[in-house]
C-alpha positions in Angstrom: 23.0 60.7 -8.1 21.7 57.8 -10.3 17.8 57.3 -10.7 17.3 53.3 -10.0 13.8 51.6 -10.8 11.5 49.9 -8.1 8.7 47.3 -8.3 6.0 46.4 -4.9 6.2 43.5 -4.0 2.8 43.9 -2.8 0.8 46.2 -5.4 3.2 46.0 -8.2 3.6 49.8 -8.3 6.9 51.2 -10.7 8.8 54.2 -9.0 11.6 55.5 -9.4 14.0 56.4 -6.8 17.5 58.6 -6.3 19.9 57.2 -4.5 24.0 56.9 -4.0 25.6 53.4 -5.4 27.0 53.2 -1.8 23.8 53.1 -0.3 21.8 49.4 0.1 18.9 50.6 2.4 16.2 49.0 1.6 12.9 50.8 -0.6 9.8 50.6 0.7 6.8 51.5 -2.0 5.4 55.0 -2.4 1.8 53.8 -2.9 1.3 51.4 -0.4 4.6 51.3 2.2 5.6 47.7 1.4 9.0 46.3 0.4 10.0 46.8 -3.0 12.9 45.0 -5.0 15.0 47.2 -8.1 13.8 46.3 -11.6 15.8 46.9 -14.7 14.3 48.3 -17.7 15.8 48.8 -20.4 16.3 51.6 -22.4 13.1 52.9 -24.9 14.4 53.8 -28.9 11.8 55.9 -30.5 11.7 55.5 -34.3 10.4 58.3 -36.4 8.6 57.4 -40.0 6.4 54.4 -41.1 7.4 51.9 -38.9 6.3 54.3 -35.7 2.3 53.8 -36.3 2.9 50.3 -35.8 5.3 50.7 -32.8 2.6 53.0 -31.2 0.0 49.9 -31.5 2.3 47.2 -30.3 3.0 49.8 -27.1 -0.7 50.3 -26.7 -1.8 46.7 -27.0 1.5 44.8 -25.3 0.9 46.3 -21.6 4.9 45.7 -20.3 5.9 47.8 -23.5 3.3 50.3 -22.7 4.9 50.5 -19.3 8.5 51.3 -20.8 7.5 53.8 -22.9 5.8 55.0 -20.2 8.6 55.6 -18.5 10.6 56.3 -21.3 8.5 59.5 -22.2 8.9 60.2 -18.3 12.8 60.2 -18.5 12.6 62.4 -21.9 10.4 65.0 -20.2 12.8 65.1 -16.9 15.5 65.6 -19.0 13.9 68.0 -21.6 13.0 70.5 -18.9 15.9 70.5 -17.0 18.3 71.2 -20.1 20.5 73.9 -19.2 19.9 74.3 -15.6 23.2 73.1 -13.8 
């Protein structure tokens, strides 16, 4: 089942929930139980070498591109510990 991206409408939380393609319930917000709307993000690259350091300060200092790699580093760890179970 796909993972699809939420925003609150009221406290502007980000969540993530699993749910079918078929299914058009609406999403109501972990945090606070409001109505939230599906977001896309687009996909994080991570650059290794000299050019990272300054990646790293744009992230820290731009605060949506410090909420994608946010959830960028989330989606690598999901993945990264479920390797190999099936």
């Amino acid at each position: 089942m796909p993972l699809y991206d939420y925003q609150c409408n009221k406290c502007s939380e980000i969540f993530e929930i699993k749910k079918s393609i078929h299914d058009d319930s609406g999403v109501s917000c972990k945090s606070c139980g409001a109505t939230a709307k599906q977001i896309f993000v687009p996909a994080t690259v991570y650059h290794k070498g000299k050019k990272s350091e300054k990646l790293k300060e744009y992230s820290e200092k731009n605060p949506r591109a410090k909420m994608y790699t946010q959830m960028a580093d989330r989606a690598i760890n999901h993945v990264m510990k479920n390797i190999g179970k099936k």
